[in-house]
C-alpha positions in Angstrom: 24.3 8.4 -32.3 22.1 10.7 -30.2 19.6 11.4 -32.9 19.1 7.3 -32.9 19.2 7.1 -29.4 16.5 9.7 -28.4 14.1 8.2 -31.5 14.4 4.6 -29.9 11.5 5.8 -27.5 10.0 9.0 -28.2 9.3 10.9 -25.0 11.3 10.3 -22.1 10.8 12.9 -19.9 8.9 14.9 -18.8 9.3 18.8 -18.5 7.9 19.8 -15.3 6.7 23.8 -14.8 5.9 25.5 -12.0 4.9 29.2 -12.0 6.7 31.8 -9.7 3.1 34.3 -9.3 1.3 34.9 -12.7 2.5 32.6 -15.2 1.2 34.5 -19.0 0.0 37.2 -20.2 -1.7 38.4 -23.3 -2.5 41.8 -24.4 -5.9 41.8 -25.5 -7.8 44.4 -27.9 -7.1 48.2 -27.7 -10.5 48.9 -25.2 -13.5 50.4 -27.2 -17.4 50.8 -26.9 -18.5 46.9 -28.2 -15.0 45.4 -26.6 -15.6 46.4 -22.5 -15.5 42.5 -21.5 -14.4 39.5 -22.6 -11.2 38.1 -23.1 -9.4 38.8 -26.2 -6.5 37.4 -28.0 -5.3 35.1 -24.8 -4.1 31.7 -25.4 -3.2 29.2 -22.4 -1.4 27.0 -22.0 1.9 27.9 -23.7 1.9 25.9 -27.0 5.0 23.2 -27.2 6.8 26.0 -29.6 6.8 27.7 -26.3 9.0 25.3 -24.7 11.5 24.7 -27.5 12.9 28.5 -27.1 13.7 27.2 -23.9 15.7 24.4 -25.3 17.2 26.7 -28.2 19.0 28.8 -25.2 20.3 25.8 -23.5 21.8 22.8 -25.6 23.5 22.3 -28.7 22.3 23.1 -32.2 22.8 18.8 -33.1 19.8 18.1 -30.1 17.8 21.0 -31.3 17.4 19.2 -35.2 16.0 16.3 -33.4 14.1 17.6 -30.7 10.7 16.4 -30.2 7.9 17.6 -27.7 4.3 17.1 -26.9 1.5 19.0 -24.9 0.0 21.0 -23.0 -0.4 18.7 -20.0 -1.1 19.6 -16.2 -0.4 17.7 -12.6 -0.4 18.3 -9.1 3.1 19.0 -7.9 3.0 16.0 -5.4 2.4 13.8 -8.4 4.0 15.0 -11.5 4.1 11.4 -12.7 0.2 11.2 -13.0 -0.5 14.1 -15.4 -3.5 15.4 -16.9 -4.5 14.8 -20.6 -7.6 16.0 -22.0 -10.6 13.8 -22.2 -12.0 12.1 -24.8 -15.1 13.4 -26.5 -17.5 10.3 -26.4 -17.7 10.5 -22.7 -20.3 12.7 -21.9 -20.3 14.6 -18.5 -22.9 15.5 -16.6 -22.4 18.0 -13.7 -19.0 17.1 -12.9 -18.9 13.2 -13.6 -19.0 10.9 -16.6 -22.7 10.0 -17.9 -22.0 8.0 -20.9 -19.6 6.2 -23.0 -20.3 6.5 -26.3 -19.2 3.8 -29.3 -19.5 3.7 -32.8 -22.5 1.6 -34.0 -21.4 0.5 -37.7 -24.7 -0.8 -38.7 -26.6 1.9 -37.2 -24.0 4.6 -38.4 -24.4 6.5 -35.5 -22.9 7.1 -32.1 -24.7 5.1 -29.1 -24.6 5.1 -25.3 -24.1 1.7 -23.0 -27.6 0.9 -23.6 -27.9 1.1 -27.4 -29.7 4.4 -27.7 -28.7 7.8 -28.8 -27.6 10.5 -25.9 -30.1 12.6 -24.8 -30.2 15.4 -22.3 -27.3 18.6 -22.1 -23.9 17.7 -21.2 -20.8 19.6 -20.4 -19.1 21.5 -22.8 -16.1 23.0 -21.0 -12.6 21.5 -21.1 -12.0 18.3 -18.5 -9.1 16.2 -18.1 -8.6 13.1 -16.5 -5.5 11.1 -15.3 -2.9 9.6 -17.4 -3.4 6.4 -15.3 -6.6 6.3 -15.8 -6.5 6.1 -19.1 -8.5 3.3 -19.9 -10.9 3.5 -17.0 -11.3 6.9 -16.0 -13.2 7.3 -12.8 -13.3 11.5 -12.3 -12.9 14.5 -14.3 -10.7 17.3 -13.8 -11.4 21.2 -14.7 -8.7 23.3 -16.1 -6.6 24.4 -12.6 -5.9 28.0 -13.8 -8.0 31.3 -14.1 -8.0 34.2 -16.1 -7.1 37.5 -14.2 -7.5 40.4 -16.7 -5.2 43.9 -15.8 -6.4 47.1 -17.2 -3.3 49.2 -18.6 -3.1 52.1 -20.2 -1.2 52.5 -23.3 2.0 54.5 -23.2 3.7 56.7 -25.6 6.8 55.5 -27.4 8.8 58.4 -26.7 8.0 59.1 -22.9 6.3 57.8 -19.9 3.0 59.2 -20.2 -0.4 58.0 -21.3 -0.4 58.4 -25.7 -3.8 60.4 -26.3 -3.3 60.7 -30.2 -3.5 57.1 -31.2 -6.9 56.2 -32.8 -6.7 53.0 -31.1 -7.4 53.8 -27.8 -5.4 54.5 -24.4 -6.6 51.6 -22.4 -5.7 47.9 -23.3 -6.4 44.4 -21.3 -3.6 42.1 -19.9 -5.2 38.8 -19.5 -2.8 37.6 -17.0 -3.5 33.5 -16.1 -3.0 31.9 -12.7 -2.7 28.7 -11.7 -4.1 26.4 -8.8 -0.6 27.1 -6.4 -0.7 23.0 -6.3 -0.3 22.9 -9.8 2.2 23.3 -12.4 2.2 22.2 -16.4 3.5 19.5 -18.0 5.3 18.7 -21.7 6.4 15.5 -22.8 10.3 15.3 -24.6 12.9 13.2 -26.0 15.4 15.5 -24.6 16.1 16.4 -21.4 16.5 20.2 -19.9 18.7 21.6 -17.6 16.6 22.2 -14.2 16.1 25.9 -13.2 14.5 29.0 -13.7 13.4 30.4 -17.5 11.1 33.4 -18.8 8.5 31.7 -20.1 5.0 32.7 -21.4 5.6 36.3 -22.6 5.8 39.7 -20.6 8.5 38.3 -18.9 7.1 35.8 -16.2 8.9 33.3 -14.2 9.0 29.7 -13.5 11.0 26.9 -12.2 11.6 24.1 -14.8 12.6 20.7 -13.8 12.9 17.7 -15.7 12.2 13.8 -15.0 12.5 10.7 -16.7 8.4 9.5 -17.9 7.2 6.7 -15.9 7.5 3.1 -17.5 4.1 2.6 -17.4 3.3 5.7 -19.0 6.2 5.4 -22.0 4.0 1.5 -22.3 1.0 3.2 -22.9 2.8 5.6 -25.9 4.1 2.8 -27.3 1.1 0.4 -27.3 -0.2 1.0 -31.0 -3.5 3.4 -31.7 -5.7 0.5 -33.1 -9.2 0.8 -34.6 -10.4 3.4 -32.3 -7.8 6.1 -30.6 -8.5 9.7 -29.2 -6.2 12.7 -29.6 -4.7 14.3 -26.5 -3.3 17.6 -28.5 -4.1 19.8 -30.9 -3.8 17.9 -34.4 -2.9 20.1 -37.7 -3.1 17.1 -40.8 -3.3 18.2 -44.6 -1.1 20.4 -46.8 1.4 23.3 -46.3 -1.8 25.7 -47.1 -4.5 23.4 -46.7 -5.9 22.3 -43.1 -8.0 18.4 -42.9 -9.7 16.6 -40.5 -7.8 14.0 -40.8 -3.8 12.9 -42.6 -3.7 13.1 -46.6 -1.2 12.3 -48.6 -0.3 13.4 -52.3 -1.0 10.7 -54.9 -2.4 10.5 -58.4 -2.1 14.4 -58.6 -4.5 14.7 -55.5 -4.8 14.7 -51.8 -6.1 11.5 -50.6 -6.8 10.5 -46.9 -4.3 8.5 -45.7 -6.8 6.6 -43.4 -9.6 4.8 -44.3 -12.0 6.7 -41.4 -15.1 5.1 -40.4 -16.3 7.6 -38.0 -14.8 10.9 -36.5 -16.2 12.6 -33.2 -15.0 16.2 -32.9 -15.6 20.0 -32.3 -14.8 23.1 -33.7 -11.6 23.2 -35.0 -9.0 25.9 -33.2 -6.6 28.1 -34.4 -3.0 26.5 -34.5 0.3 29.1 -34.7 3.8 29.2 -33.3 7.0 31.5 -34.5 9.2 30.8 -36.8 12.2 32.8 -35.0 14.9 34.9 -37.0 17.2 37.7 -36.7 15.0 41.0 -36.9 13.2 42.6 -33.5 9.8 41.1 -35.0 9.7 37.1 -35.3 8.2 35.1 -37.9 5.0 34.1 -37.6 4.1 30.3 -39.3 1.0 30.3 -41.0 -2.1 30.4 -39.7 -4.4 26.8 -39.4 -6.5 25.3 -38.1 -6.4 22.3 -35.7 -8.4 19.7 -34.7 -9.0 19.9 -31.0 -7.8 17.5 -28.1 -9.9 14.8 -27.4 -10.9 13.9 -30.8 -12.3 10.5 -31.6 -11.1 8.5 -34.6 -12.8 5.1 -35.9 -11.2 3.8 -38.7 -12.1 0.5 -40.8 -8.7 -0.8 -39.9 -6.8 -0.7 -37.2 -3.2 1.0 -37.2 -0.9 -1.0 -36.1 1.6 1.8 -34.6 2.0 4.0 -31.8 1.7 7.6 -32.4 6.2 8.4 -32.7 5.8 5.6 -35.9 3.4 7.8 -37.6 5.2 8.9 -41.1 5.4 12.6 -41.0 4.2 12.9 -44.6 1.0 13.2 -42.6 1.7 16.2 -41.4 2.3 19.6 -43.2 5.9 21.0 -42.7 6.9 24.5 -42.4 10.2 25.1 -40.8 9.9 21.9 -39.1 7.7 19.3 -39.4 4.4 19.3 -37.3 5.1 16.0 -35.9 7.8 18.1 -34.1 5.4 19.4 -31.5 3.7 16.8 -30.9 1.1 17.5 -33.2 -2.1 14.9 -33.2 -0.3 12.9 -30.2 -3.0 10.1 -30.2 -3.8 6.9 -27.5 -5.8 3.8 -28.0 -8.8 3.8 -26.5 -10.1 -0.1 -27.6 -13.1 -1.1 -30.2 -15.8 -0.4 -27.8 -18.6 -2.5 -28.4 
């Protein structure tokens, strides 16, 4: 009965996370001559696999089967309610605020601003967000409220407390520790509550204060209004095969992988690299294999519309290994309207 229950309406509440100081960190590449700067290895925010060992030490084994979860997400802490999704990649920004709205011109074949011509000029590339209440019309952008903070360590023998000079890797390593905006805290969507209070979270052993809330009704509208003709992602999508990796769902027929969309047109960027752990018994944990994932804020135009919200997507669109994709959220998509 709780499995049907918590499916009725996929996310319900929202998993609220406030850091206590630094809130990650990442050990980056053994130091050498060609690897002085930069940062290596990092990878913020905490992916929604993350979050589930937080559920795994906390309820019982029938919740975890049917535990569902979705993000990374950000707020204010005044305002959890009005969270932070990423922003979709046919508006263009300009130097901190939204220059052009691009649609799909069918007959042309070709993206086009307002005024019917292609978009000219340099635009921002970094990562911006804009307000889950603003969905439909945003009015400002956001950048990402957290900053990188690398540590120099050196690396210590196994044995005893001192600095290991035989190891041809090096004796100096980076910690890319990450801190956030103190008026900030992180956001994941769920189907299943979590007991309020303090968790390890993130690796190397940081703190934070976890709180949980039920989603806002107008919010849990918008998730269940269907995708329609044109929709955007707001996380990481992973579609295709156990081994394979697509741009968009395929499903198995005829001997062969077929899209299970018929896609019009597709507005994207480089794909990113999509991993979580697998758990077990042994000191070291599984690793899943390694994809790749289309990025948040990915634009889909497809011929026909879908008539379902994202939590009625069949999950033979998405691979399975362990658990199903779908499980974290993967390719967690909103309408965004036909557009001209």
């Amino acid at each position: 009965m709780i499995f049907i229950l918590t499916q009725l309406r996929m996310f319900k509440f929202l998993i609220i996370i406030e850091p206590l100081g630094f809130l990650y960190g990442s050990a980056g590449r053994f130091l050498e001559a060609e690897n002085l700067v930069g940062r290596s290895g990092n990878s913020f925010p905490p992916s929604t696999a993350t979050v589930s060992g937080l559920y795994a030490a906390t309820i019982e084994t029938e919740l975890i089967a049917s535990l569902q979860i979705a993000g990374p997400f950000w707020a204010y802490n005044n305002e959890p309610q009005n969270f932070y999704v990423p922003l979709p990649f046919n508006y263009l920004v300009q130097k901190g605020k939204i220059k052009h709205l691009l649609h799909w011109d069918s007959n042309a074949q070709e993206w086009q601003t307002e005024t019917g011509d292609s978009p000219r000029g340099k635009f921002d590339k970094s990562e911006r967000w804009i307000a889950i209440n603003s969905w439909h019309k945003p009015q400002q952008v956001h950048q990402n409220p957290w900053k990188y903070l690398p540590h120099l360590h050196p690396h210590l023998g196994l044995e005893q407390r001192k600095v290991e000079t035989d190891s041809n890797q090096g004796n100096l390593f980076l910690e890319n520790a990450v801190q956030m905006h103190p008026d900030t805290c992180l956001i994941y969507l769920s189907n299943t509550p979590l007991n309020d209070g303090w968790y390890r979270f993130g690796g190397e052993g940081h703190m934070v204060d976890v709180y949980c809330a039920e989603i806002a009704y107008s919010t849990q509208k918008l998730f269940d209004q269907p995708v329609g003709r044109q929709f955007a992602l707001i996380t990481p999508a992973v579609w295709g095969s156990t081994r394979l990796s697509y741009p968009e769902p395929m499903t198995y027929k005829n001997n062969n992988w077929e899209p299970a969309w018929d896609n019009e047109a597709i507005l994207t960027e480089r794909p990113k690299p999509f991993r979580y752990r697998l758990g077990g018994s042994g000191k070291t944990k599984r690793l899943s294999r390694g994809r790749y994932a289309v990025p948040p804020g990915s634009v889909y135009v497809l011929k026909k519309p879908l008539k379902q919200p994202w939590y009625k997507w069949s999950e033979l669109w998405f691979p399975t290994e362990a658990y199903n994709f779908k499980r974290w959220g993967c390719g967690l998509a909103l309408p965004l309207g036909d557009g001209k």
